[in-house]
C-alpha positions as CSV (number, residue, x, y, z in Angstrom):
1,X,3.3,9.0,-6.0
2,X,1.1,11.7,-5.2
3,X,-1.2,11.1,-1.7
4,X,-4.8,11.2,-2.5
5,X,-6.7,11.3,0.2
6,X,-6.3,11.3,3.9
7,X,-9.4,8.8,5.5
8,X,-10.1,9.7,9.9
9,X,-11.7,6.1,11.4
10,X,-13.0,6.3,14.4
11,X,-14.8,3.0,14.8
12,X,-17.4,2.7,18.0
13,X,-17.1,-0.7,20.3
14,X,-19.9,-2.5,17.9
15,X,-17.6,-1.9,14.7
16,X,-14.8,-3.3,16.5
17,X,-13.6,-6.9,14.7
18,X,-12.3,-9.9,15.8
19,X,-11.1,-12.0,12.9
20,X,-9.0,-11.2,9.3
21,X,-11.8,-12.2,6.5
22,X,-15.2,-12.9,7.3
23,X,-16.4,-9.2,8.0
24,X,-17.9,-6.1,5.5
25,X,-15.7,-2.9,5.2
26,X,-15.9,-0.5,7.3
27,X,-14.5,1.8,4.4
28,X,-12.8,2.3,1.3
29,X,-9.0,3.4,0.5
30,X,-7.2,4.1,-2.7
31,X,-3.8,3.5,-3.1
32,X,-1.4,6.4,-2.2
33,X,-4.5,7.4,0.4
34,X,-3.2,8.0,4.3
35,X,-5.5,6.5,6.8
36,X,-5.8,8.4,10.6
37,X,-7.7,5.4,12.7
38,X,-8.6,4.9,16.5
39,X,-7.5,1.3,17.6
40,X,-8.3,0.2,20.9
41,X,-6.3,-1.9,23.1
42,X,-6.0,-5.6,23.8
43,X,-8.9,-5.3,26.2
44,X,-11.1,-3.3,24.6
45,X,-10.6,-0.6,27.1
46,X,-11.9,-2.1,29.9
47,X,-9.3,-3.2,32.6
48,X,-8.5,0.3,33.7
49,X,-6.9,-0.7,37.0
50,X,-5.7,-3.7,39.3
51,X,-8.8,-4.3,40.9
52,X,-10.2,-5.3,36.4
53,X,-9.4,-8.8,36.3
54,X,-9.2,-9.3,32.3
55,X,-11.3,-13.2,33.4
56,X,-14.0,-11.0,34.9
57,X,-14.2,-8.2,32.4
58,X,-13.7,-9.5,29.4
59,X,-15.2,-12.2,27.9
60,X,-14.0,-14.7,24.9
61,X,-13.6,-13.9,22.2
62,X,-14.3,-10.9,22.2
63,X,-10.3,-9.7,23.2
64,X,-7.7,-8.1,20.8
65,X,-10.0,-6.5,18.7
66,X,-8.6,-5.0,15.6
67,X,-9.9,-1.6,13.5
68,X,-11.2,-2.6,10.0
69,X,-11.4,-3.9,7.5
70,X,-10.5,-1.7,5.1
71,X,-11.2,-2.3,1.3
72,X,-8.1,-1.0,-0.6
73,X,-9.2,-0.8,-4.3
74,X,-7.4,-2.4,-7.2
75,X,-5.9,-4.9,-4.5
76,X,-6.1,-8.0,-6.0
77,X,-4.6,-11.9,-5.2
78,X,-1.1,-11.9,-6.4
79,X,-0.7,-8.0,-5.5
80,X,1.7,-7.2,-2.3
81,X,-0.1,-4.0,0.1
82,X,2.6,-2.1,1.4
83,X,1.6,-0.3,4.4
84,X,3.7,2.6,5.5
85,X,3.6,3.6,9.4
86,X,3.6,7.4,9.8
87,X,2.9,8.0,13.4
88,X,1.6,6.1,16.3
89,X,0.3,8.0,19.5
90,X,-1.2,6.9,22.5
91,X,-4.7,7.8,23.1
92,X,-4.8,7.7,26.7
93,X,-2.5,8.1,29.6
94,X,-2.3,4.9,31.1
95,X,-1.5,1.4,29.7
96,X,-1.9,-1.9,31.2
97,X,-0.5,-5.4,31.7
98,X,-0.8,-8.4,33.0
99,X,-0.6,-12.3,33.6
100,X,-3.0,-15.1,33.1
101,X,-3.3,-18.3,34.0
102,X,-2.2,-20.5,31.1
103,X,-1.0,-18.3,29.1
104,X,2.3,-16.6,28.5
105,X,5.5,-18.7,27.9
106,X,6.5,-19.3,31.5
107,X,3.4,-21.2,32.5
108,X,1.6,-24.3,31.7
109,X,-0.5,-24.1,28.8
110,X,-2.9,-26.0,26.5
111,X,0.5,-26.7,24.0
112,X,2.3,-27.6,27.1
113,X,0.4,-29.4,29.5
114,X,2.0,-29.9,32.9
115,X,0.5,-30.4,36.0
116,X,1.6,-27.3,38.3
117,X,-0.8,-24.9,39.7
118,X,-1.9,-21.4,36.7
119,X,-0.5,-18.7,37.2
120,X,-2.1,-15.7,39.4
121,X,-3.8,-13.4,37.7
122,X,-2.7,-9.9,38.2
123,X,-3.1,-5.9,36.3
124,X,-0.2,-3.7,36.1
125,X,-1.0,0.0,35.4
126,X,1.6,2.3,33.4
127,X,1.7,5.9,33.4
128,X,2.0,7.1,30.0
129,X,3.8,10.8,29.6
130,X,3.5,11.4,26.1
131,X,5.5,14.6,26.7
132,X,8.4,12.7,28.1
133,X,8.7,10.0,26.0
134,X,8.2,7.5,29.1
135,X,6.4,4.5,30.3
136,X,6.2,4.3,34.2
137,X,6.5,0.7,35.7
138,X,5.4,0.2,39.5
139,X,5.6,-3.3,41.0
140,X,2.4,-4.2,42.6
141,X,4.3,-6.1,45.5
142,X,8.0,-5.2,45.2
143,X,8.8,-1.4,46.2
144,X,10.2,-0.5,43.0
145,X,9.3,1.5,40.3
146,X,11.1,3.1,36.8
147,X,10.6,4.7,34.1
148,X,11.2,2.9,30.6
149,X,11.2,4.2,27.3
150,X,8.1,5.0,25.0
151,X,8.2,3.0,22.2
152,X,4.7,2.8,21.1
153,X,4.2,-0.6,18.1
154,X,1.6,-1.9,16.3
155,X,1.1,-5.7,17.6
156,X,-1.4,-6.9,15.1
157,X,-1.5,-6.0,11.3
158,X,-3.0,-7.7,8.5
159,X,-5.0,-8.8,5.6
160,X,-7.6,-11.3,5.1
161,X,-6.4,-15.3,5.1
162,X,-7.7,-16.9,1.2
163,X,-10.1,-20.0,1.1
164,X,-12.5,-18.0,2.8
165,X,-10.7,-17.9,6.1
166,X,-11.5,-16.3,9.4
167,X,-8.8,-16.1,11.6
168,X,-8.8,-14.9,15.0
169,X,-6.9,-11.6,15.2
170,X,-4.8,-13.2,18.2
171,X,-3.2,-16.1,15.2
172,X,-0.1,-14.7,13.5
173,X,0.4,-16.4,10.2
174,X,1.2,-15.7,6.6
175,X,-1.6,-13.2,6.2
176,X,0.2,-11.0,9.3
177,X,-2.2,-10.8,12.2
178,X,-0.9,-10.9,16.0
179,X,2.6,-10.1,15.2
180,X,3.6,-8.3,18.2
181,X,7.4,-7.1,16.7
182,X,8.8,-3.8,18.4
183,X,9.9,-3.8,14.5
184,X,6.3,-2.1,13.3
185,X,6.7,1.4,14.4
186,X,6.6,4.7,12.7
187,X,8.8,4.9,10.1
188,X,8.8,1.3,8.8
189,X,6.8,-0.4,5.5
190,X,4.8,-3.4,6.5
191,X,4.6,-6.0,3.3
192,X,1.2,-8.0,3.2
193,X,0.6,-10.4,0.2
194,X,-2.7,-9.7,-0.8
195,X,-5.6,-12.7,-1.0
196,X,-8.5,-11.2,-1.3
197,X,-10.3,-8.8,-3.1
198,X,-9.3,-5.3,-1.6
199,X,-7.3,-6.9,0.8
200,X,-9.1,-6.3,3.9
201,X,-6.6,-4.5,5.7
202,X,-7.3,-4.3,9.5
203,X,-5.0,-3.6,12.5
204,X,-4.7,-2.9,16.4
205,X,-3.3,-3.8,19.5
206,X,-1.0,-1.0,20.3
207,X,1.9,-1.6,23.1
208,X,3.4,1.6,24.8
209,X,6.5,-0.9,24.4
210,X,7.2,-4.6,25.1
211,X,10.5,-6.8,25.2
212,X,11.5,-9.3,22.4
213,X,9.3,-11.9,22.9
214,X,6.5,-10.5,25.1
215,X,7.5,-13.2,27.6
216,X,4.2,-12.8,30.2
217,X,2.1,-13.0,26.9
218,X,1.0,-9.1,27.5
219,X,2.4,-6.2,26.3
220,X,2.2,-2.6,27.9
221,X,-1.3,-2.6,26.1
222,X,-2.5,1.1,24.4
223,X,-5.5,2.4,22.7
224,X,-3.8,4.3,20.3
225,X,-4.4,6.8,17.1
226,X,-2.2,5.7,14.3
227,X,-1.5,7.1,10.9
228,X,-0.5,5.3,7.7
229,X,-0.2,5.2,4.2
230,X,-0.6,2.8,1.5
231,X,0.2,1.5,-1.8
232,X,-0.9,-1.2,-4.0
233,X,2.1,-3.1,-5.6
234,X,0.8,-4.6,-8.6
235,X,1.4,-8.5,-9.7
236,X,4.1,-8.6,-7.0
237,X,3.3,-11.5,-4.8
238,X,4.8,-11.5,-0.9
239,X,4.5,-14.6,0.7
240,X,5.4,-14.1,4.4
241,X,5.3,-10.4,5.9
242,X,7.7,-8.6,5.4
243,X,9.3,-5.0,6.4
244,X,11.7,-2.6,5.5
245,X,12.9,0.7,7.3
246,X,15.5,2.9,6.3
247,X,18.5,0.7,7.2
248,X,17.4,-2.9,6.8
249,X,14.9,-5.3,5.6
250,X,12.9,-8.3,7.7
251,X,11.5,-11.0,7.0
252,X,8.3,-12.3,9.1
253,X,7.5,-16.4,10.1
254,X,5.4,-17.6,12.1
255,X,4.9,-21.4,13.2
256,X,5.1,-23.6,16.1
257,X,7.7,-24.6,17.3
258,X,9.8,-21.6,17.1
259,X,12.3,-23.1,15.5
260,X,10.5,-23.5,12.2
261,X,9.3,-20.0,12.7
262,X,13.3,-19.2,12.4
263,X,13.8,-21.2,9.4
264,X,10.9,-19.6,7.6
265,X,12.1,-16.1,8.4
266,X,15.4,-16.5,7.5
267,X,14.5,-18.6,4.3
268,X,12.6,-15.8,3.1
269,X,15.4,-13.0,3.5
270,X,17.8,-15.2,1.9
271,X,16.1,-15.4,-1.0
272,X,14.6,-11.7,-0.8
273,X,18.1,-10.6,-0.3
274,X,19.8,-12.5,-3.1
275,X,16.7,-11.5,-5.8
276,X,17.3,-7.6,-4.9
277,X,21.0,-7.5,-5.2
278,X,22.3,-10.8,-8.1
279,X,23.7,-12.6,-4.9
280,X,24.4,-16.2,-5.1
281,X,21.9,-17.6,-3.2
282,X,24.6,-19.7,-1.0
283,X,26.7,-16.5,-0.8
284,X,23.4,-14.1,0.7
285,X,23.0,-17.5,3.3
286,X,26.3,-17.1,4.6
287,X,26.6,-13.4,4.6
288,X,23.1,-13.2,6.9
289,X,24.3,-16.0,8.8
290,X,27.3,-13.7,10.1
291,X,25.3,-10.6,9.8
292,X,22.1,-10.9,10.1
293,X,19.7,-10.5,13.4
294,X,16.8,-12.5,14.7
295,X,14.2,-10.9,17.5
296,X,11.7,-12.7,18.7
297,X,8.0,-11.6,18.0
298,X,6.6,-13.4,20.3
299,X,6.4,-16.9,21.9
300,X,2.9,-17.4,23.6
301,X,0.7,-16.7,20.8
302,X,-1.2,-19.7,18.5
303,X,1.7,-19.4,16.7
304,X,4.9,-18.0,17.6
305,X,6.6,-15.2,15.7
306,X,10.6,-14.5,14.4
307,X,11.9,-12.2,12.0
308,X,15.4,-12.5,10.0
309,X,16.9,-9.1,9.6
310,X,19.7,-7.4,7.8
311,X,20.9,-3.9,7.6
312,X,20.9,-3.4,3.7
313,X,23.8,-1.2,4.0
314,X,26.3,-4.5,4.5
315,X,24.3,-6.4,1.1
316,X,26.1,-5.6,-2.4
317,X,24.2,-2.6,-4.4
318,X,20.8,-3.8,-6.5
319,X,17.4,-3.0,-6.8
320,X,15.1,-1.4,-4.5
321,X,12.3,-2.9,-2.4
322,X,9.1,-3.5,-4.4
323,X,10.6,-0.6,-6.7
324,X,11.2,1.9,-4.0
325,X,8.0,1.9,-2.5
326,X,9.2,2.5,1.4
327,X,10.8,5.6,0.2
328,X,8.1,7.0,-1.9
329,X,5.8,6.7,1.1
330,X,8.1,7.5,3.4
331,X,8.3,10.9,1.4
332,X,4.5,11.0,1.7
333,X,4.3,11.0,5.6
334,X,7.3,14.0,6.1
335,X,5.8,17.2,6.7
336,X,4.3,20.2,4.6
């Protein structure tokens, strides 16, 4: 495969979305092009400090806005859009986190009803030095600080839902969305089943980093500048995300309660697993049951998020991913 094109987005606020489906593209992309594109941060950019209560600066819905869409010609329902990460940089020097009342999974929320005061809501800032790969973490009343890896993600990726659907970009579900897996970094294929016409692909809310799970509900939230390429994979249909990097394969559910987000996950990679390599289906099962790993996405959005990995180097020799497309674009992203 021979890269086509390379696309630079740099969308202003207004052109900023908050759903998958239910929006014009913002511009067009051919398969094997490579996409440069600004996305801003959970916030749309505007708690810059402790004193930027996300209650009194934001405003519903407008939060977790997403970059896109992005019309990807010859995408069709049925097809599978592979998306291949190249780089993701943050584009400022400070991140941002916090907590909010209802919301997150150690508090009360509108799932889980209980009668004990909200949460306080409170901003932590992060220092971002690109140069040395760190993320700086002060306590706002403990006397502690530390620095922490950078380990900058992509927390919401995705396509447009069919039936005519609009979903919030904060709902994880079949068509991606709010994923918020450390697993979508540079260097790793994201597999979206395709709905629409063209796809629709749209994505944002980068996190400097974030633990499995993103317990408060809030990542170390990043505008960033992310690179990608992409490839149409024709008459291949993907029903759950999925991802590959260059030692293992994922697959991506996303339900409530988590437990059925488990189950679809690791349903998925069974049967992934034993279609790429001849496996009996109740031999892959037990294999990734002693093998296999399963991190948490996340457990405080709309729906929660689990993926079922395995390192492919422990599966019997077969076939390829979607015919080899991680490498192919994997090739793509090295340098000139």
């Amino acid at each position: 495969m021979t890269v086509v094109d390379t696309i630079v987005y740099r969308p202003v606020r207004d052109e900023l979305a908050y759903t998958f489906g239910g929006r014009m593209p913002v511009a067009h992309l051919r398969s094997g092009d490579v996409l440069e594109v600004f996305t801003e941060d959970c916030f749309g950019g505007r708690v810059r400090g402790p004193g930027d209560l996300p209650s009194q600066v934001c405003q519903m819905p407008y939060l977790n806005p997403v970059s896109g869409p992005f019309f990807v010609e010859d995408a069709e329902p049925g097809d599978t859009l592979a998306v291949h990460i190249m780089s993701i940089t943050p584009a400022r020097k400070w991140g941002v986190s916090s907590t909010f009342p209802h919301f997150g999974a150690l508090t009360s929320t509108s799932h889980t009803a209980t009668l004990q005061p909200p949460l306080e809501e409170r901003v932590w800032v992060y220092g971002i030095d690109r140069d040395a790969g760190s993320v700086r973490f002060q306590a706002t009343e403990t006397d502690h600080n530390v620095d922490l890896p950078l380990e900058p993600m992509i927390g919401t990726i995705g396509v447009a839902p069919g039936g005519f659907e609009a979903r919030a970009t904060i709902v994880p579900d079949t068509h991606g969305g709010n994923l918020d897996t450390l697993l979508i970094r540079a260097g790793t294929t994201v597999y979206l089943g395709v709905n629409v016409h063209g796809a629709m692909l749209a994505l944002g809310d980068g996190h400097a980093r974030q633990g499995e799970g993103e317990a408060c509900g809030v990542g170390v939230e990043i505008a960033t500048v992310t690179t990608l390429a992409v490839e149409v994979i024709k008459k291949t249909p993907t029903v759950w995300p999925r991802l590959e990097t260059d030692t293992g394969i994922a697959s991506i559910g996303c339900a409530r309660p988590l437990e059925d987000a488990y189950r679809i996950a690791h349903t998925d990679l069974v049967g992934w697993a034993a279609d790429l390599t001849g496996m009996d289906t109740l031999d892959a099962y037990q294999l990734i049951s002693q093998v296999g790993q399963a991190p948490i996405g996340n457990v405080c959005d709309p729906n929660y998020t689990v993926l079922a990995m395995v390192d492919t180097g422990l599966l019997p020799g077969g076939r390829a991913a979607y015919g080899g497309v991680h490498a192919r674009l994997r090739r793509a992203a090295e340098p000139r």
